[in-house]
Rosetta silent file (secondary structure, phi, psi, omega in degrees, C-alpha in Angstrom):
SEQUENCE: XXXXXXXXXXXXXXXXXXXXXXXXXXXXXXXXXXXXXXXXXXXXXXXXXXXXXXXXXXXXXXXXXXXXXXXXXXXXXXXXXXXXXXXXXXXXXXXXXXXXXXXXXXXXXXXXXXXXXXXXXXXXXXXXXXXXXXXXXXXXXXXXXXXXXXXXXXXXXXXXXXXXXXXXXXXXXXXXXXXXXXXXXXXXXXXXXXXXXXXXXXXXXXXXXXXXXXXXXXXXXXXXXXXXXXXXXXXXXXXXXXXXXXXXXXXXXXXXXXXXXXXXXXXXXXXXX
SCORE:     score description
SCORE:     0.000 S_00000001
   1 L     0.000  139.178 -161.295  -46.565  -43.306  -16.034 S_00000001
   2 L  -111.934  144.350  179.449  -46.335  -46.092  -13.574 S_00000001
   3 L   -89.887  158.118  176.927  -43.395  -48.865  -14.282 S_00000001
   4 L   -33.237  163.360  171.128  -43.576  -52.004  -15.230 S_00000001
   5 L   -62.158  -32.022 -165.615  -43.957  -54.876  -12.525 S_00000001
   6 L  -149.440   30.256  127.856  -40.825  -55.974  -12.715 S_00000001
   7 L  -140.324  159.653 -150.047  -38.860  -53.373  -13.664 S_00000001
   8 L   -60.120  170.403  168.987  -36.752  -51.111  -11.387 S_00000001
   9 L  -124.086 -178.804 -139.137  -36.559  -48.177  -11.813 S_00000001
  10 E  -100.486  134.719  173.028  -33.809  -45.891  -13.272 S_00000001
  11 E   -76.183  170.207 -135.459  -31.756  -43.394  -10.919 S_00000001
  12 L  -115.211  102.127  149.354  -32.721  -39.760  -11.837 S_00000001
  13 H   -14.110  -26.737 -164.548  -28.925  -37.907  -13.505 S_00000001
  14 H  -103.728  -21.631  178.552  -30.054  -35.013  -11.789 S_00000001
  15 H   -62.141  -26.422 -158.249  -30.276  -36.523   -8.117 S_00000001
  16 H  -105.706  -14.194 -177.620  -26.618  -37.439   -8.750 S_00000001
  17 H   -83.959  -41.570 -170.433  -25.647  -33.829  -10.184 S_00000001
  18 H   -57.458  -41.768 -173.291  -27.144  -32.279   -6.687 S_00000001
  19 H   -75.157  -33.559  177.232  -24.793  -34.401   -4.579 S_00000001
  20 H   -69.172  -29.327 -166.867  -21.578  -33.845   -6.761 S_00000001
  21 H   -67.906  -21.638  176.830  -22.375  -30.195   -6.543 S_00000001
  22 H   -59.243  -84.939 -170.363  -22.817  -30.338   -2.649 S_00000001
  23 H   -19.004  -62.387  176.083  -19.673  -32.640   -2.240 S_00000001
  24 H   -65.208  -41.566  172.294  -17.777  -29.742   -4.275 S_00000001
  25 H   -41.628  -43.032  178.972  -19.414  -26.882   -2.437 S_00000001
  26 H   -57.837  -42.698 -153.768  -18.389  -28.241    0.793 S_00000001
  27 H   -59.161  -47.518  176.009  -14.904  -29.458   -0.250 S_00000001
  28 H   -45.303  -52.840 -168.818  -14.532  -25.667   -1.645 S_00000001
  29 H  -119.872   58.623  123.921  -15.322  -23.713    1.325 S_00000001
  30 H   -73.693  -17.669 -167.493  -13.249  -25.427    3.636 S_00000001
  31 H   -69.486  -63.961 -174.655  -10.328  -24.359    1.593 S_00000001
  32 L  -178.554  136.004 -163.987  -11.743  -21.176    1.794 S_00000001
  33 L   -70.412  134.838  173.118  -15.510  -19.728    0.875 S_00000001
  34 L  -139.040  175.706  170.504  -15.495  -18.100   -2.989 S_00000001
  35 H   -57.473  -48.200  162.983  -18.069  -17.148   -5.442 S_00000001
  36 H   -44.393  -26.605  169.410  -17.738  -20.986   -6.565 S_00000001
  37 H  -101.590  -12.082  144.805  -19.011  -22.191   -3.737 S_00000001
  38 H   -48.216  -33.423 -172.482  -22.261  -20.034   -3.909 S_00000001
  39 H   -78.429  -58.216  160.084  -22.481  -21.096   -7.022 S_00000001
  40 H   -25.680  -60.686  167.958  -21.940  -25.050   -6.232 S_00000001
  41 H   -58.749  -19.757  156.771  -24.553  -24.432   -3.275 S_00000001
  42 H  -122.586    4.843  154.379  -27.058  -23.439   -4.969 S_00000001
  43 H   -75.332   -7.886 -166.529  -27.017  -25.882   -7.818 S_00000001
  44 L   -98.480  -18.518 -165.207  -26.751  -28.564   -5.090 S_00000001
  45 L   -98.233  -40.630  167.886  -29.622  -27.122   -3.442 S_00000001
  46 H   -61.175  -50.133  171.811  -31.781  -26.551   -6.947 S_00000001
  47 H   -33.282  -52.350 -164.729  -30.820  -30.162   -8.098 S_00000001
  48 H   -80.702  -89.635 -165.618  -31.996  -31.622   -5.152 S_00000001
  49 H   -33.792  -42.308  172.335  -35.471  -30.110   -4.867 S_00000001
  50 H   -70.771  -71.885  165.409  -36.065  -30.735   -8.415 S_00000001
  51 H   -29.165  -58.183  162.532  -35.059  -34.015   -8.435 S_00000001
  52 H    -8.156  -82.162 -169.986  -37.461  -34.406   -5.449 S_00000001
  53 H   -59.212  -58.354  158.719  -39.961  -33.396   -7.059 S_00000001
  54 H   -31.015  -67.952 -178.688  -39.638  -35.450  -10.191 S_00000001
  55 H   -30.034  -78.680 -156.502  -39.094  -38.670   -8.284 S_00000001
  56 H   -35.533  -88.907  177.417  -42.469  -38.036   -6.533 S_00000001
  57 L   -23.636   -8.637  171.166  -44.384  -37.340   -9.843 S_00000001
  58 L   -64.218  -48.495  174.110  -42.928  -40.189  -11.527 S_00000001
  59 L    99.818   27.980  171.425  -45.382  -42.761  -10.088 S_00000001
  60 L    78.665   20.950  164.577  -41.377  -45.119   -9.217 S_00000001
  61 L   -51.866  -51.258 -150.959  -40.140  -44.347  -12.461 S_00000001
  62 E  -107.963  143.801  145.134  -37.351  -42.159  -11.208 S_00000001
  63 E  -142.250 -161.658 -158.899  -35.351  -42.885   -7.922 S_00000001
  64 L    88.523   30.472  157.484  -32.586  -41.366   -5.976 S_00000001
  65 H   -19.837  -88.104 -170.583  -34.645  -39.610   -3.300 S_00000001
  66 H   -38.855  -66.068  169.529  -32.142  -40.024   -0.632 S_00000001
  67 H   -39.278  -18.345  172.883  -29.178  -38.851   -3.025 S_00000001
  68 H   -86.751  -28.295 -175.161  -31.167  -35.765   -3.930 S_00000001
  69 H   -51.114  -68.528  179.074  -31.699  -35.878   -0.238 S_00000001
  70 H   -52.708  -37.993 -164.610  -27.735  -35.463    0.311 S_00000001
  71 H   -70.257  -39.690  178.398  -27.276  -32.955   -2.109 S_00000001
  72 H   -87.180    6.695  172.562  -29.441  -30.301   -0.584 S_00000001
  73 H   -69.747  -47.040 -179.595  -28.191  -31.353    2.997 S_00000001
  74 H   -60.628  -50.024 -156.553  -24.601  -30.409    1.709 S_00000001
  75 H   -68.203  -76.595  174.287  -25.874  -27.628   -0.222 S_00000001
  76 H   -50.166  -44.604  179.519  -27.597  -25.856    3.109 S_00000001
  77 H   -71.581   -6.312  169.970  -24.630  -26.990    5.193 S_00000001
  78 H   -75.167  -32.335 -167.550  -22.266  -25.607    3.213 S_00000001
  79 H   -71.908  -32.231 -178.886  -24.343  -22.511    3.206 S_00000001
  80 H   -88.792  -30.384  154.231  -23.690  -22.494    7.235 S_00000001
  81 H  -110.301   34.592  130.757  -19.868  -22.685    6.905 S_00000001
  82 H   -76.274   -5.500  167.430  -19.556  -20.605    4.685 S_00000001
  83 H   -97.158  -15.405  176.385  -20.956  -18.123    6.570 S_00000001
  84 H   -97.853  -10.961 -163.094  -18.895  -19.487    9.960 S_00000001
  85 L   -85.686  -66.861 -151.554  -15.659  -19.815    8.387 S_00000001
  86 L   -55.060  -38.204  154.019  -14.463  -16.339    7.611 S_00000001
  87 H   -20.441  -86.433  177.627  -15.840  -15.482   11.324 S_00000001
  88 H   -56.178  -78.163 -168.026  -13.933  -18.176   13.067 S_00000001
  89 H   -57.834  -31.119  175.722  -10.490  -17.912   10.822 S_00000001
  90 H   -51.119  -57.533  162.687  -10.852  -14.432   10.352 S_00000001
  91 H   -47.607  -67.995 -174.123  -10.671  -13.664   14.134 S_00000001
  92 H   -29.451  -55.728 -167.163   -7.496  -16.043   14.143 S_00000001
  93 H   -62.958  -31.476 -157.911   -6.042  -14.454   11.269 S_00000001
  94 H   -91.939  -57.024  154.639   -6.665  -10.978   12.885 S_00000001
  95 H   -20.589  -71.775 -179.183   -5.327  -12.336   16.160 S_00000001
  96 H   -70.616  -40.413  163.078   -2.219  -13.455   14.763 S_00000001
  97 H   -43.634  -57.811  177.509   -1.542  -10.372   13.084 S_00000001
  98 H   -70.659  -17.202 -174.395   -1.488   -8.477   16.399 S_00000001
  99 H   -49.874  -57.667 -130.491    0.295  -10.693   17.764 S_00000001
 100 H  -102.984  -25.348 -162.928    3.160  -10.562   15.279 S_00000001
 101 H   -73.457  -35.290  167.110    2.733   -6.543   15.664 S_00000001
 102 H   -21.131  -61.819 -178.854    3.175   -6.950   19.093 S_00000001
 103 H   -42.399  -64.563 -146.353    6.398   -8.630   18.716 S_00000001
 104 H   -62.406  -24.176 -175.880    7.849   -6.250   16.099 S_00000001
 105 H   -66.927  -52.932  174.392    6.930   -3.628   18.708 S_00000001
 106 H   -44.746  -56.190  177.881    8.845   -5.173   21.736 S_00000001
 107 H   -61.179  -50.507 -170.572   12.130   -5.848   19.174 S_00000001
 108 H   -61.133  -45.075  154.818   11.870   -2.165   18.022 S_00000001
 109 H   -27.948  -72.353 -176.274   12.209   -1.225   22.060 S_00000001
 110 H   -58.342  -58.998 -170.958   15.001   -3.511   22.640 S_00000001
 111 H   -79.766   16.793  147.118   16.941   -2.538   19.649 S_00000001
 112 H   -86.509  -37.714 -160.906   16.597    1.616   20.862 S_00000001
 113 H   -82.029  -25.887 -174.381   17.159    0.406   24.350 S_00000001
 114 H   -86.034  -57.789 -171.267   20.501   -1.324   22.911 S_00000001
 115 H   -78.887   -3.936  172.367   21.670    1.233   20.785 S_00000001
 116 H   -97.209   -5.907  163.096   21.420    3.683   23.615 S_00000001
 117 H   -84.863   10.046  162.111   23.607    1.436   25.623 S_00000001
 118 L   -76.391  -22.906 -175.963   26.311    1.660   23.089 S_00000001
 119 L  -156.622   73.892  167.863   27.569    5.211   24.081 S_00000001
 120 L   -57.311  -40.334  165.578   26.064    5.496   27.496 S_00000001
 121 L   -31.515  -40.965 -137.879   27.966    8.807   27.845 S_00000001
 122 L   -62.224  174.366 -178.865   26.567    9.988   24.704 S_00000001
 123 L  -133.916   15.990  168.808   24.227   13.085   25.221 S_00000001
 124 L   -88.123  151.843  171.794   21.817   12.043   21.998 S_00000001
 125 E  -105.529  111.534 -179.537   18.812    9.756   22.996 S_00000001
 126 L   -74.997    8.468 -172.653   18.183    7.592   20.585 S_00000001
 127 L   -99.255 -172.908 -164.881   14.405    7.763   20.627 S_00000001
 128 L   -77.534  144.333 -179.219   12.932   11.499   19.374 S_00000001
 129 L  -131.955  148.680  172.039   13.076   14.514   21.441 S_00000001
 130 L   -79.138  -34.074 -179.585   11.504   17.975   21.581 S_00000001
 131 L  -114.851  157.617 -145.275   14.475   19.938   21.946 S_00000001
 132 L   -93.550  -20.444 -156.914   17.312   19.517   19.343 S_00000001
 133 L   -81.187  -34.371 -170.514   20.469   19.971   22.603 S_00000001
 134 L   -81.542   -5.505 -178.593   18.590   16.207   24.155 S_00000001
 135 E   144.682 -140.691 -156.080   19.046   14.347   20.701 S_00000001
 136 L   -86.442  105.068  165.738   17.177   13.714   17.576 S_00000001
 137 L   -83.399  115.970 -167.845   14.027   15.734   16.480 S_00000001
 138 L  -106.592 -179.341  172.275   11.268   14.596   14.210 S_00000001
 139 L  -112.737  -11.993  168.287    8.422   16.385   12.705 S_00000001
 140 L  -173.862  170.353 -174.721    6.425   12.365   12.861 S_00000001
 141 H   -72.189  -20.639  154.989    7.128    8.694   13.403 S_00000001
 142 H   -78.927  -11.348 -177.398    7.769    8.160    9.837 S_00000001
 143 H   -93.612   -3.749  176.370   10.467   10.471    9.262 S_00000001
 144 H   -65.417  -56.444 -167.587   11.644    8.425   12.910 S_00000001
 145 H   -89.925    8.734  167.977   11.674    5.410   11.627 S_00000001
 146 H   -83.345  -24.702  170.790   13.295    6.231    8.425 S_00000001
 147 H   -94.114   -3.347  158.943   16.420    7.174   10.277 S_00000001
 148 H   -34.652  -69.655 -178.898   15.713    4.186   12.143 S_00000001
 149 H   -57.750  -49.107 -172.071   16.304    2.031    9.346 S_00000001
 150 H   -77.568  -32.924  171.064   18.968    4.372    7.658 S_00000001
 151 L   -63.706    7.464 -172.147   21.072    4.597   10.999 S_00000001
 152 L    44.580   41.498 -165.496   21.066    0.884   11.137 S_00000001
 153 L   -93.519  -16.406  148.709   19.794    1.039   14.095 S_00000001
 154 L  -133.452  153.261  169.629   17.592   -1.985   13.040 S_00000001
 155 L   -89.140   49.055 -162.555   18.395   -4.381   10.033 S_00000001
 156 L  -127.923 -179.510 -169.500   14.927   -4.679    8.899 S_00000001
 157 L  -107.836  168.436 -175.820   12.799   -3.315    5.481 S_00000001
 158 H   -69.247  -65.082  161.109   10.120   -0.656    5.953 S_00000001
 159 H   -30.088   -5.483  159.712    7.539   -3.488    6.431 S_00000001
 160 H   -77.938  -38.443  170.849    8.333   -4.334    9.728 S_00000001
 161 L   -80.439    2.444  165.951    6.582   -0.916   10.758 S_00000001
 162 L   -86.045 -177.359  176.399    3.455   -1.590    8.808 S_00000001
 163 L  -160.843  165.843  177.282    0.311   -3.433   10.009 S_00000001
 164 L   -30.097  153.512  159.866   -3.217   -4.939    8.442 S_00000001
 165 L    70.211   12.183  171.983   -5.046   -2.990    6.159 S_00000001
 166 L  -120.354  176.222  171.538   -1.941   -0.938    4.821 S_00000001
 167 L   -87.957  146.845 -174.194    0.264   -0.507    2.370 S_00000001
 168 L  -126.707  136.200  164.204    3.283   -2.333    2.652 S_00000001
 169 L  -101.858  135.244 -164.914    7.044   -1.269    1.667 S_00000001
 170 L  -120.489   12.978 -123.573    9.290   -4.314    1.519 S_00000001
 171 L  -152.743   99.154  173.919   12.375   -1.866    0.482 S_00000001
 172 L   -45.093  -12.187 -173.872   14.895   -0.120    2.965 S_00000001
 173 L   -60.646  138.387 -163.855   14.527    3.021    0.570 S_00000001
 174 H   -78.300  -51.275 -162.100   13.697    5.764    3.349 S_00000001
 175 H   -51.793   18.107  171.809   12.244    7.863    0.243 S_00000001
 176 H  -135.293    3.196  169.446    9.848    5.302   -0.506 S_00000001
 177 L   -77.685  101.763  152.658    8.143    4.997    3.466 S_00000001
 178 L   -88.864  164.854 -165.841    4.950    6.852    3.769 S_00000001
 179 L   -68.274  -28.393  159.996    2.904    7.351    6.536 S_00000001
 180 L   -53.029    7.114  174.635    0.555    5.488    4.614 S_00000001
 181 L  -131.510   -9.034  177.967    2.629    1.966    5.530 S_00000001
 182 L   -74.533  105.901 -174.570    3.248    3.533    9.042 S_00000001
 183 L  -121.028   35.134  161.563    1.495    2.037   11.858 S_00000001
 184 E  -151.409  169.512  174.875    2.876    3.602   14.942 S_00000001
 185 L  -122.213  131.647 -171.079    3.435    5.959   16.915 S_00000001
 186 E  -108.897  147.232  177.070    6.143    6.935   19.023 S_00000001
 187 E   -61.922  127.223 -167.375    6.222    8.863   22.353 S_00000001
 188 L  -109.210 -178.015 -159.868    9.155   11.533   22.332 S_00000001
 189 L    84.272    2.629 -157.350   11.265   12.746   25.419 S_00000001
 190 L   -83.949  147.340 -177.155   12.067    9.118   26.643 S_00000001
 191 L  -157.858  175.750  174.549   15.815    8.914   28.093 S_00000001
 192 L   -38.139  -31.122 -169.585   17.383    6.975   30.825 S_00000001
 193 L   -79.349  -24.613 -147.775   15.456    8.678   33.420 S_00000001
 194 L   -83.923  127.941  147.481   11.789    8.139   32.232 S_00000001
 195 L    -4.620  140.700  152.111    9.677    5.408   34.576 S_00000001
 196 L   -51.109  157.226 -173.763    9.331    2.198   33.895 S_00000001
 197 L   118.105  -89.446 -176.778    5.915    1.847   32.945 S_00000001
 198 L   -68.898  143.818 -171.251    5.185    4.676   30.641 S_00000001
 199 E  -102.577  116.541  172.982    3.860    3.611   26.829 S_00000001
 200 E   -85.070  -35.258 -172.014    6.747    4.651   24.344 S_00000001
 201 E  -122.105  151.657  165.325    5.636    2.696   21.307 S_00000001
 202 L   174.021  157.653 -157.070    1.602    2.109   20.213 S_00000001
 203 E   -97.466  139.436 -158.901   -0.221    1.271   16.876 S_00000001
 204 L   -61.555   21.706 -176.890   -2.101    4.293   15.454 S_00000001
 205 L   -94.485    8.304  167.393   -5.157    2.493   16.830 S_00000001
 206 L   -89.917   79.775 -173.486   -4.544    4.580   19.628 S_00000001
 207 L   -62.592   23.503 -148.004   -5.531    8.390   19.086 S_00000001
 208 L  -120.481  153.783 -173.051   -3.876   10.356   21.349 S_00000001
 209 L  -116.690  -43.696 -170.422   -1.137   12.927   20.722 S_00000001
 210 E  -107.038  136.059 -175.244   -0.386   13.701   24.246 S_00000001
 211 H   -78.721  -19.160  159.229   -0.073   10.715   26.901 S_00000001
 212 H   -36.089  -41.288  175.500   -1.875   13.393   29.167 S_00000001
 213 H   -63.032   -8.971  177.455   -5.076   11.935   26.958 S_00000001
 214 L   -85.591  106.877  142.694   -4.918    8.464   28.623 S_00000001
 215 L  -132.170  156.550  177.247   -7.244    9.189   31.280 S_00000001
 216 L    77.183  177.014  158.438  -10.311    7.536   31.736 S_00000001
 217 E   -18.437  109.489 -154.373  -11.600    4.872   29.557 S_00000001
 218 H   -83.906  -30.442  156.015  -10.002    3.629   27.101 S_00000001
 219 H   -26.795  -15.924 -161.699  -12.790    3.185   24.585 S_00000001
 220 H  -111.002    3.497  160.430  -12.438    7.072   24.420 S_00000001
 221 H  -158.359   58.288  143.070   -9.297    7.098   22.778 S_00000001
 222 L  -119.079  148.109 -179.177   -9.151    4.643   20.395 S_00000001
 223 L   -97.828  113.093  174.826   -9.214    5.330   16.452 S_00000001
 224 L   -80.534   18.025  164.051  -11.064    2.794   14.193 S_00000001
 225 L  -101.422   -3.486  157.935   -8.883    4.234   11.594 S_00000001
 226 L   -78.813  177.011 -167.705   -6.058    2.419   12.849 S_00000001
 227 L   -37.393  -51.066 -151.690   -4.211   -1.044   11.147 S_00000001
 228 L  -104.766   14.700  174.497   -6.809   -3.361   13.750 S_00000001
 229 L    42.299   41.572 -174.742   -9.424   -1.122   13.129 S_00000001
 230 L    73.578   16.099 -175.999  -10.617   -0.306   16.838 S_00000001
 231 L   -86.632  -33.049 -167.884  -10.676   -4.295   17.531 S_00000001
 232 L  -115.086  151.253  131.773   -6.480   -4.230   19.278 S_00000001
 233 L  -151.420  131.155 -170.542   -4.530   -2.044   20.460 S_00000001
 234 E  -127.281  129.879  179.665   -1.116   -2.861   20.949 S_00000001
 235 E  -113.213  158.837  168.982    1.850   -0.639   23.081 S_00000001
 236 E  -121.744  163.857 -172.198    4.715   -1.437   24.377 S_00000001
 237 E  -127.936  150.299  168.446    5.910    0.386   27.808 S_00000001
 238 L   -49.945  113.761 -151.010    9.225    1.529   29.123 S_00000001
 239 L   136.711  -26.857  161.546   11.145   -1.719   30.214 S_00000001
 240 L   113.909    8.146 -170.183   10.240   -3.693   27.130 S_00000001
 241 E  -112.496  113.253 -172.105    6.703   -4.909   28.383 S_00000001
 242 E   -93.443  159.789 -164.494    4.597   -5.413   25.422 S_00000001
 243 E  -141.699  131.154 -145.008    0.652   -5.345   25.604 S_00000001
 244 E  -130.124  102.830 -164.063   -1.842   -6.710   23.380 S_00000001
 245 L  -115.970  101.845  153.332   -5.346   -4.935   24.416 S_00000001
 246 L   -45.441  110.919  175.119   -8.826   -6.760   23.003 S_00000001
 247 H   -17.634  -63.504 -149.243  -11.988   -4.877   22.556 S_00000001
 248 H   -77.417   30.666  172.117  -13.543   -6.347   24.995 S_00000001
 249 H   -82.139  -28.736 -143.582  -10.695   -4.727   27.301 S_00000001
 250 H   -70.520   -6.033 -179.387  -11.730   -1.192   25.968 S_00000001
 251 L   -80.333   10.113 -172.817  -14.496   -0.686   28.845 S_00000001
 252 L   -84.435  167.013  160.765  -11.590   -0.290   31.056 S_00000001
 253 E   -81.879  155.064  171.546   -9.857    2.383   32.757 S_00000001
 254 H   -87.297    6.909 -176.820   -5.638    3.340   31.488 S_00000001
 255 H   -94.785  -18.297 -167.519   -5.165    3.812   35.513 S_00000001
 256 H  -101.483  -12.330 -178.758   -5.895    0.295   35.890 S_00000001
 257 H  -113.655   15.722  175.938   -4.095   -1.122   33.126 S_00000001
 258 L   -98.409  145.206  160.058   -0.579    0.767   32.636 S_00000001
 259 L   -83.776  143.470 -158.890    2.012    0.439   34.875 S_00000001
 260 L    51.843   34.185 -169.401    3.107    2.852   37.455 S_00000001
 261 H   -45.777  -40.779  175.787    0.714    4.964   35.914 S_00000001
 262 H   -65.877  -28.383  147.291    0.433    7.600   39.033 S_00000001
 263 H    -8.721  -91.719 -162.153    4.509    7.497   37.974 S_00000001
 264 H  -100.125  -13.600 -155.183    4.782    8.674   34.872 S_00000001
 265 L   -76.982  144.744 -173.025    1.495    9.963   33.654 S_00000001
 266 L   174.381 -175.102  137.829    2.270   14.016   32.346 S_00000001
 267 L    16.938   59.537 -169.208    3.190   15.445   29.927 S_00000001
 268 L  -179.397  109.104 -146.094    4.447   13.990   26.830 S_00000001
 269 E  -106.405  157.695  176.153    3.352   14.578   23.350 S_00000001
 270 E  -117.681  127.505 -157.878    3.682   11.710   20.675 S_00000001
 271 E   -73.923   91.282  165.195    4.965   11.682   17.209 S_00000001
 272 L   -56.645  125.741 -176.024    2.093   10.325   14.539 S_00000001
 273 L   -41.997    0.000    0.000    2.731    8.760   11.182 S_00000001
């Protein structure tokens, strides 16, 4: 039905529903993309075509083109970050996480390297040993770091030794750390003597039992069953120098990126969660 000469004609409710629903789709998944803002995106996106289409078919009854217009621009654009944000922010978030693991690794280092300068005399080591006469023997790095914790040798909860993707114990109880919140592993035999150099601490995203296995690539001994899920892997080496290793590191050799490697490399099997 074609309007009147002289009068305008009326904007179309539904032209005005597609744009609030973009304007909320977007607004949503900046906060962060949910099932609300699929839903908001594609009501913003039906609205608007439908509206469209009415307008035309009115014969100028109906306006709001352009507003029907907006709604499915927001409505598709919404559609593309929501598909870039967990990408981009994910990686951050993921980032920062290793980051943090990084840290906790270096501080676990220092405070062994500290407590073994308390009784240099002493003839215990405080990190784990194979024979019972050089110090402390574990059967894995969780029953390590439980006397960690209970020897006060750090003043932290069980959750400092966890990482993504795990279970976390927030509790000093040793009896309540499983290997399932454990996400490293430590090398045992290290004493005063051992090279500078050599990796003491690393996150189980590393798969090796013996440091004899770092040869070669490193892609070839990492576990995508660790915390970063083959994307990091982060060690720390004797001296306190912590290392934060990126996929797109993993085409590398371990001769080119440990220190002193031609040193220290032997021997030396490592304690697993």
């Amino acid at each position: 039905m074609n309007r009147k000469e002289n009068e305008r004609p009326r904007h179309l409710k539904l032209a005005w529903w597609s744009l609030a629903f973009g304007v909320f789709a977007l607004a949503d998944s900046m906060v962060w993309p949910s099932a609300w803002t699929l839903l908001a995106l594609m009501a913003a996106v039906v609205c608007g075509h439908v509206s469209r289409y009415r307008i035309r078919r009115s014969g100028g009854q109906w306006s709001g083109m352009n507003t029907a217009l907006l709604g499915c621009v927001l409505g598709y654009g919404t559609l593309v970050v929501a598909l870039l944000i967990p990408t981009v922010c994910g990686n951050g978030v993921e980032t920062g996480r290793a980051v943090t693991t990084m840290n906790n690794g270096r501080n676990l280092y220092v405070s062994l390297f500290a407590r073994g300068l308390e009784d240099p005399l002493a003839p215990d080591s405080p990190w784990p040993q194979q024979d019972e006469e050089k110090g402390h023997v574990f059967a894995n790095s969780t029953e390590f770091f439980r006397w960690v914790v209970t020897a006060k040798v750090m003043n932290v909860d069980f959750s400092f030794f966890s990482g993504p993707r795990m279970q976390i114990e927030r509790s000093q109880d040793a009896s309540k750390f499983m290997k399932e919140s454990n996400a490293w592993c430590v090398v045992t035999g290290v004493t005063s003597n051992t090279p500078e150099g050599m990796p003491v601490l690393f996150t189980t995203d590393l798969g090796v039992t013996n440091l004899l296995q770092l040869a070669g690539p490193i892609r070839d001994t990492v576990d995508k069953g660790g915390p970063f899920g083959g994307r990091y892997l982060v060690l720390v080496e004797n001296g306190g120098q912590a290392k934060l290793l990126r996929r797109d590191r993993f085409r590398e050799k371990w001769e080119d990126v440990l220190t002193n490697y031609d040193v220290w490399y032997g021997d030396h099997p490592v304690l697993r969660p």
